[in-house]
C-alpha positions in Angstrom: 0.0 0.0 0.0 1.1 3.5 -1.0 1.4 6.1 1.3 2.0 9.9 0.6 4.4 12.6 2.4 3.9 15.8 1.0 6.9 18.1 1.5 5.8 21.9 1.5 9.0 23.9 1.3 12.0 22.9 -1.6 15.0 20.5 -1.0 17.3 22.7 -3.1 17.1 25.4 -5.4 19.2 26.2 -8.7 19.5 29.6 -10.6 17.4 29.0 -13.4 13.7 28.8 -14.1 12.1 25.5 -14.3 14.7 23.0 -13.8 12.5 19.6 -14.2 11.5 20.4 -17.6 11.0 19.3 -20.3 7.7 17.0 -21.2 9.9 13.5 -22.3 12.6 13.5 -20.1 14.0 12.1 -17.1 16.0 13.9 -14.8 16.8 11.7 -11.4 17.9 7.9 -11.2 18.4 5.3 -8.2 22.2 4.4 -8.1 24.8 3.2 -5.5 22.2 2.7 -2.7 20.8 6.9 -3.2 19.0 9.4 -5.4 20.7 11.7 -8.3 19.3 14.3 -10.1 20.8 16.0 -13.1 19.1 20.0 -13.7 20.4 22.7 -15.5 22.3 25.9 -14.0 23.2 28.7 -15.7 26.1 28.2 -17.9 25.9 24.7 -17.9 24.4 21.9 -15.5 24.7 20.3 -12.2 24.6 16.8 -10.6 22.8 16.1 -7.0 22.5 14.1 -4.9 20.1 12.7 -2.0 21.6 11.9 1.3 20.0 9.5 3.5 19.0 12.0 6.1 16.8 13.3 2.5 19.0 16.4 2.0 20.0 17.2 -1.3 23.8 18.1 -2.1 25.1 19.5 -5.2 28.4 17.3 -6.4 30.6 20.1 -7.1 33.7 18.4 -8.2 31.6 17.6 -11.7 30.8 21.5 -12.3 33.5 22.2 -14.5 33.2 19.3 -17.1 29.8 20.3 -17.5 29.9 24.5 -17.7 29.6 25.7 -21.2 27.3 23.0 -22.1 24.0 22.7 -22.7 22.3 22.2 -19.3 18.9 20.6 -20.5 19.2 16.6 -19.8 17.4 13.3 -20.4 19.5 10.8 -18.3 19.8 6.8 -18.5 22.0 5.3 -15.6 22.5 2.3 -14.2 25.0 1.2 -11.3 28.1 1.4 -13.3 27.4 4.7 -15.6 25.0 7.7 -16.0 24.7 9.0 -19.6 23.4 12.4 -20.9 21.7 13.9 -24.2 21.9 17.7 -22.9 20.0 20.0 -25.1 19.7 23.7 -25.9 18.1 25.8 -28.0 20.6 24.9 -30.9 23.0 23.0 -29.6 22.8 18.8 -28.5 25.7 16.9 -26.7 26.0 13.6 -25.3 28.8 13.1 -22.2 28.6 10.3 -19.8 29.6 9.6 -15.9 31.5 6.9 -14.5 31.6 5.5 -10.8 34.9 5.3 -9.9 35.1 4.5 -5.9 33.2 7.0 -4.3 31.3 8.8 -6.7 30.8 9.8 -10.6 33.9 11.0 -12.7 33.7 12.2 -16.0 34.0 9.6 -18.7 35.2 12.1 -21.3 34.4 15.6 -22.7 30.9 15.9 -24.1 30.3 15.1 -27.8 28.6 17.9 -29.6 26.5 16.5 -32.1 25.8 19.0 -35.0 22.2 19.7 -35.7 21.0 22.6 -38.1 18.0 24.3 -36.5 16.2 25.2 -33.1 15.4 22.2 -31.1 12.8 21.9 -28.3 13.7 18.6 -26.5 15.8 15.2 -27.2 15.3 12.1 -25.5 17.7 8.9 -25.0 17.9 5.2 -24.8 20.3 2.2 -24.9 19.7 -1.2 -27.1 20.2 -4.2 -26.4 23.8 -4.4 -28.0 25.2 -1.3 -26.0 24.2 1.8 -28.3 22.9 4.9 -27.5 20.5 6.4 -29.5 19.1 10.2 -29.5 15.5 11.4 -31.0 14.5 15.0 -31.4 12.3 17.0 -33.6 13.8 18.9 -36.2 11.6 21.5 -38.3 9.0 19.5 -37.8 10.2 16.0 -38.8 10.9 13.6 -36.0 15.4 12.7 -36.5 17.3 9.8 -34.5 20.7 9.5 -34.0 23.1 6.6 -32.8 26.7 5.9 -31.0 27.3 3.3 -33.7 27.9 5.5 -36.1 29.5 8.2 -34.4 26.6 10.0 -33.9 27.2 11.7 -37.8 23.8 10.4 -39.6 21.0 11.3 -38.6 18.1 9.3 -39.7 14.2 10.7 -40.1 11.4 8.4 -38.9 9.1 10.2 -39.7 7.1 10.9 -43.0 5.2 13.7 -43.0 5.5 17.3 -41.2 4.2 18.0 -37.7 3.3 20.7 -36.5 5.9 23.2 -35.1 5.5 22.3 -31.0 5.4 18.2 -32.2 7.7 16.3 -30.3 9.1 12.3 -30.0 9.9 10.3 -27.3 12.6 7.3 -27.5 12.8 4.0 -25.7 14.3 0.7 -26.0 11.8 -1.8 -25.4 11.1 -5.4 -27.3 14.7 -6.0 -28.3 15.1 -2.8 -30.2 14.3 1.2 -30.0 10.7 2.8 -30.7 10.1 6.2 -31.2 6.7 7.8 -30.7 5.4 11.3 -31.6 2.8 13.4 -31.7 1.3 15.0 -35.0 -0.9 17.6 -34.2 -1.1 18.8 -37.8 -2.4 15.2 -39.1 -4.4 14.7 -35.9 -2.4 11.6 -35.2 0.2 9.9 -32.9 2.6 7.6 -34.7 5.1 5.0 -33.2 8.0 3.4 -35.6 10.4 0.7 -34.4 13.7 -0.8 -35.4 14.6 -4.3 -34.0 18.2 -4.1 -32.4 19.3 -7.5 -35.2 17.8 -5.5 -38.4 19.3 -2.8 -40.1 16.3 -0.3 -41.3 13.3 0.8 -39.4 9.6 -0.9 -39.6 6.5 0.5 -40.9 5.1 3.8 -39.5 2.7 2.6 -36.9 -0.8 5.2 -36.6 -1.6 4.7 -32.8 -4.1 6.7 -32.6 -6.4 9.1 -35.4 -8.4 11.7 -35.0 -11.0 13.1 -32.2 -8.0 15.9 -31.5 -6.0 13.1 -29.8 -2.5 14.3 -30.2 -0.3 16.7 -28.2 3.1 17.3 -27.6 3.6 15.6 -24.2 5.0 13.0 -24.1 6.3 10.1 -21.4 7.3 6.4 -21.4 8.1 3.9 -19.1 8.5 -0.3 -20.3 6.7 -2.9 -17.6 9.1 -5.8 -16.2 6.7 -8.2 -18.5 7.7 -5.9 -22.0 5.2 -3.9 -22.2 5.4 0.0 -23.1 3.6 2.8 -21.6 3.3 6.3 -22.5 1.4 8.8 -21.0 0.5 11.7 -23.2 -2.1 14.8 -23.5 -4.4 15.3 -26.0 -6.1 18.5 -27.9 -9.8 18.3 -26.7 -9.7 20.9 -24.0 -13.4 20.5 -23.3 -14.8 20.5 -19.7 -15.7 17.0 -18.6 -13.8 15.5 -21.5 -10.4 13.7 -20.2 -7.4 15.3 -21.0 -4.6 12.5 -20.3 -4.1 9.7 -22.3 -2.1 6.2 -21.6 -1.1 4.5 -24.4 -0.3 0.7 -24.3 2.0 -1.2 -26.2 1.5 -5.4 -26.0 4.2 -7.6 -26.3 3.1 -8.6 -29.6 2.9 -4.9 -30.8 -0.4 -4.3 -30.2 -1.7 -1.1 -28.9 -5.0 0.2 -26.4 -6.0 3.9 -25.4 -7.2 4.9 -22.4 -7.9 8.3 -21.8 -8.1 9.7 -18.3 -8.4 12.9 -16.1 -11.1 15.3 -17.3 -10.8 18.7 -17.2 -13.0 20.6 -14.6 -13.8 23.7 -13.8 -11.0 24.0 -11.0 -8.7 21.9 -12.8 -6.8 21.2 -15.9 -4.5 18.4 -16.2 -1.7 18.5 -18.2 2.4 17.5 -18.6 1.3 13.8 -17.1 3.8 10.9 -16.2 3.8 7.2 -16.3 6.2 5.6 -13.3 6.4 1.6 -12.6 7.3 0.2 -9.1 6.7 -2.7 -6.9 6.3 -6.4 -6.3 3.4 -6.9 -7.8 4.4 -3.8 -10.1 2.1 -0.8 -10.0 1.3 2.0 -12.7 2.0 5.3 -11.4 0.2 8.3 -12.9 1.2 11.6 -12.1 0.6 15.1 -13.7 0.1 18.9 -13.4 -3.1 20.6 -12.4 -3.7 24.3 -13.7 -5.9 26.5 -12.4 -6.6 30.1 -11.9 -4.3 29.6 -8.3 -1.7 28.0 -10.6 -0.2 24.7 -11.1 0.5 21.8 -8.8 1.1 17.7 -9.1 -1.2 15.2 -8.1 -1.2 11.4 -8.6 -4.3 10.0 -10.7 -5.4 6.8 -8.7 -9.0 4.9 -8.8 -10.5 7.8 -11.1 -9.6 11.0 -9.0 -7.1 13.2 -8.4 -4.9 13.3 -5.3 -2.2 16.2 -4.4 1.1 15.1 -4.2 3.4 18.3 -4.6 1.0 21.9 -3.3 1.9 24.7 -4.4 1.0 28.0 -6.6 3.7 27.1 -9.4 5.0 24.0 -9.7 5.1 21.8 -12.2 7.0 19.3 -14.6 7.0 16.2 -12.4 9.8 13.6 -13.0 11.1 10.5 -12.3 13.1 7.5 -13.4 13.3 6.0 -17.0 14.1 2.9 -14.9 11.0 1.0 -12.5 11.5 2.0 -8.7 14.0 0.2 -6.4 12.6 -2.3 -4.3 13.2 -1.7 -0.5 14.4 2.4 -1.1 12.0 5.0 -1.3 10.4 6.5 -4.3 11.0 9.7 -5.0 10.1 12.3 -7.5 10.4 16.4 -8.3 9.3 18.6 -9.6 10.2 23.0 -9.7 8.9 25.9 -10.3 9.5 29.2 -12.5 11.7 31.0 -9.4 14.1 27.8 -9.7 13.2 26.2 -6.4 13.1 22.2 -6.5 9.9 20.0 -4.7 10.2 16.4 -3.2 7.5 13.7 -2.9 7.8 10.6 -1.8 5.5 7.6 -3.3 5.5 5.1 -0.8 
């Protein structure tokens, strides 16, 4: 059984606005018996991370490998490494951590990988055979790239323009890499996947057409048992009409919708989440609520809305691309526009 501790004030703050942003990625990871979290700063970005006592502590001795770079990150880690795609406006880098005794070392200098326009958000994942791979929307086609080939070709998935705020999402999941995106301007979300032993991409995949059910949020999480979910928005924005949408991807490639959270007239939901934990495993929903007060995160459980993270301004909730530790506590933030960085705990 879950159990909620609602932490008022922040844990830490950084200097700039929003530091849990954006919509796909993930910022913290479990590793080495603790909590990390990866945010930008100005100039660059920071590591953190979680004592036992709950405090939060920035790891300095990482600062200056990582100034002058963008500080936007979507981080996979496991106990041995923590990897990066950093983002800025028109700049994308990968770089990568090691543990080496005590804590994280550099594993290098970033790599800049050249792109040629403005970029909102990138996402990351690892296959099966040890590459990296890197999806991002690019005047308004959906692009991957990969470690294999030293990240220099970038390859579109997609077939047809988006519209200008469309963004993709990448994970690894069923022995290869799927990307999913939104389409606003064909009314359409569209998933293509690549199997980690085949050397082109499969078929464009329509998940869902129509009824104003896309929208540029976007994120995933894959089930012990193979299976991918993906939370995501939609365009309806109609009072009583649900708002959220979580997508499900079989084992055998087959995909449900199940839309979720209505809009109210104290309420709207928006930038949701999709977390996995526990022994039996449990699906964690978690989002932002608007209103005229201003934003705060709740958890959607048994069709309601519970507040998880009060406040007048906070928002972008994230967590783990991996499922929660077994035995440690669960833990997710979120920020808000002044900088300042909010804690829940999930069980």
């Amino acid at each position: 059984m879950l159990f909620l501790f609602l932490f008022l004030a922040p844990v830490f703050s950084v200097d700039v606005p929003s530091p849990t942003a954006d919509k796909p990625q993930s910022k913290i990871w479990f590793a080495r018996g603790t909590w990390w979290a990866w945010l930008p700063v100005k100039g660059g970005s920071s590591v953190w991370r979680r004592a036992a006592d709950g405090n939060w502590s920035r790891q300095t001795a990482l600062d200056a490998g990582l100034q002058g770079w963008p500080g936007q990150a979507d981080v996979w880690a496991d106990e041995r490494q923590a990897c990066a795609v950093l983002v800025a406006e028109r700049r994308l880098a990968f770089t990568c951590l090691d543990w080496r005794g005590a804590g994280y070392e550099p594993a290098g200098k970033p790599v800049e990988i050249p792109v040629d326009g403005k970029l909102e958000t990138a996402t990351l994942a690892r296959n099966t055979k040890g590459e990296w791979w890197i999806a991002y929307g690019l005047g308004r086609e959906m692009w991957v790239r990969r470690s294999g080939d030293g990240w220099k070709q970038a390859q579109k998935v997609s077939a047809t323009a988006a519209a200008d705020d469309d963004i993709c999402g990448i994970v690894a999941v069923g022995g290869g890499i799927g990307v999913i995106w939104s389409d606003q301007a064909a009314d359409t979300v569209w998933f293509r996947w690549r199997s980690d032993n085949e050397k082109g991409w499969g078929a464009i995949e329509p998940i869902e057409q129509g009824g104003k059910n896309a929208d540029d949020h976007i994120r995933s999480s894959v089930s012990a048992d193979g299976r991918l979910l993906v939370a995501m928005k939609n365009s309806v924005d109609a009072l009583g009409s649900p708002q959220l949408v979580l997508r499900e991807r079989s084992r055998d490639g087959k995909w449900k919708s199940t839309p979720y959270a209505p809009r109210t007239t104290t309420g709207e939901p928006s930038r949701p989440a999709v977390l996995l934990g526990g022994n039996p495993e449990q699906t964690i929903l978690l989002h932002s609520r608007y209103s005229k007060g201003g934003s705060e995160i709740v958890r959607w459980k048994d069709g309601r809305e519970s507040l998880l993270i009060p406040g007048s301004r906070v928002n972008d909730v994230t967590g783990p691309k991996s499922r929660f530790p077994i035995g440690q506590p669960w833990i997710v933030l979120a920020s808000d526009r002044e900088g300042n960085v909010y804690e829940a705990r999930l069980n």
